[in-house]
C-alpha positions as CSV (number, residue, x, y, z in Angstrom):
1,X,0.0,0.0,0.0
2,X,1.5,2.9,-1.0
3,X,1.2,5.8,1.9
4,X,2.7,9.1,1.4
5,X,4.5,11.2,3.9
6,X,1.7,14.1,4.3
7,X,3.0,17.6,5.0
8,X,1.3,19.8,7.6
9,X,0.9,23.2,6.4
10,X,1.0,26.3,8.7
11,X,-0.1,29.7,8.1
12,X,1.1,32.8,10.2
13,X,-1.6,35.7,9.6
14,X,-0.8,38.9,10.6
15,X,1.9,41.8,9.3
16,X,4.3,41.5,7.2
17,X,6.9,44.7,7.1
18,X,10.4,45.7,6.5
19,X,12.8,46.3,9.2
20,X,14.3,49.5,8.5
21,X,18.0,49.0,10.0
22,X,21.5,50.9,9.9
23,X,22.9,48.3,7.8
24,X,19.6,47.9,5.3
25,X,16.0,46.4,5.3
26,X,15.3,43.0,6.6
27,X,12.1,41.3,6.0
28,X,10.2,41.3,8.9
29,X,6.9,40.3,10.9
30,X,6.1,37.6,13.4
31,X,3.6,35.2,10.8
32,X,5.5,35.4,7.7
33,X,9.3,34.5,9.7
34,X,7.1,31.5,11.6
35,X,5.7,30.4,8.4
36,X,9.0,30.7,7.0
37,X,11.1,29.2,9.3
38,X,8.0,25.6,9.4
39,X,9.3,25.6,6.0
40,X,12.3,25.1,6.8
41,X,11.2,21.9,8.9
42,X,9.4,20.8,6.3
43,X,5.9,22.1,6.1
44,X,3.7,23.8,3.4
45,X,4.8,27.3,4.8
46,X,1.4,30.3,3.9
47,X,2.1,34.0,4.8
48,X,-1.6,35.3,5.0
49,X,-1.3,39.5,5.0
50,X,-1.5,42.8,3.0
51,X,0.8,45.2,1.8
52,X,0.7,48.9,0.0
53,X,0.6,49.1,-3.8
54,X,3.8,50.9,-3.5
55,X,7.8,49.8,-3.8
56,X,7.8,48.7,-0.9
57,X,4.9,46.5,-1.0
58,X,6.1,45.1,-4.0
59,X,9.8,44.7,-2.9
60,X,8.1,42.5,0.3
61,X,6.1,40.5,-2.7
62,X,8.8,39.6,-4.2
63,X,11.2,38.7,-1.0
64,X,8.5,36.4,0.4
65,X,7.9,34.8,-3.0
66,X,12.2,34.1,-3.6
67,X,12.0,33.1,0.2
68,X,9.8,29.8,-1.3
69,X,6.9,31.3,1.4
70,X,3.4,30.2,-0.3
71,X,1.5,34.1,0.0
72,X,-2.2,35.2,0.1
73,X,-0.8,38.8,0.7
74,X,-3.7,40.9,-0.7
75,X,-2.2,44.5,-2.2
76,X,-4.3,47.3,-1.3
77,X,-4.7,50.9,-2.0
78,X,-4.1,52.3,1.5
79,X,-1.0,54.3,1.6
80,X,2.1,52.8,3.6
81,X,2.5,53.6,7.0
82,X,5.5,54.2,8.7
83,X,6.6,54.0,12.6
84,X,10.1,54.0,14.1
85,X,12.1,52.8,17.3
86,X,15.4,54.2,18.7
87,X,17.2,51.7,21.1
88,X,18.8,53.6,24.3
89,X,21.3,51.8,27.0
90,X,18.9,51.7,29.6
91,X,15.3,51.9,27.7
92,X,13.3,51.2,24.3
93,X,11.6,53.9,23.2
94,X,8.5,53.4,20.0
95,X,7.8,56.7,18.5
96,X,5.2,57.1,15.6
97,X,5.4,58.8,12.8
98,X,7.1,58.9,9.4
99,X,10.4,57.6,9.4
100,X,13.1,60.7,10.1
101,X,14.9,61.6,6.7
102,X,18.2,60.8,8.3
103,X,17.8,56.8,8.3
């Protein structure tokens, strides 16, 4: 009888962004790098989010696509939004806003 391994799939919902660092941008959100990473173990990995019609948006598209990621990313018309967050020695600080031209 022929029985074929069966994989499980797993889907992380949720955001999907770009981490904005000193040294570049670095795919980023919770669901898409845990539906990534069950991938990696062998699962059917399925990013389930939404992103700007914008670079941006697209560049994410792309990156989760190369990444071998299965997507249901929906591309909307809403425009991007942008928050920031300075680390300090002896706090974290969020701020909202646009990001400062300086980064």
């Amino acid at each position: 009888m022929n029985n074929p391994i069966k994989k499980h799939t797993v889907i992380g919902m949720g955001e999907v962004l770009w981490d904005l660092l000193p040294d570049g941008k670095i795919l980023g959100g919770a669901p898409v790098n845990f539906a990534y990473h069950a991938m990696q173990l062998g699962a059917v990995g399925v990013a389930v989010s939404s992103v700007g019609d914008d670079e941006l948006g697209r560049e994410i598209m792309d990156s989760v696509n190369s990444k071998g990621v299965e997507n249901c990313i929906a591309v909307n018309n809403h425009p991007a939004q942008h928050r920031f967050a300075r680390c300090h020695p002896e706090s974290f600080k969020t701020c909202s806003g646009r990001l400062p031209e300086s980064l």
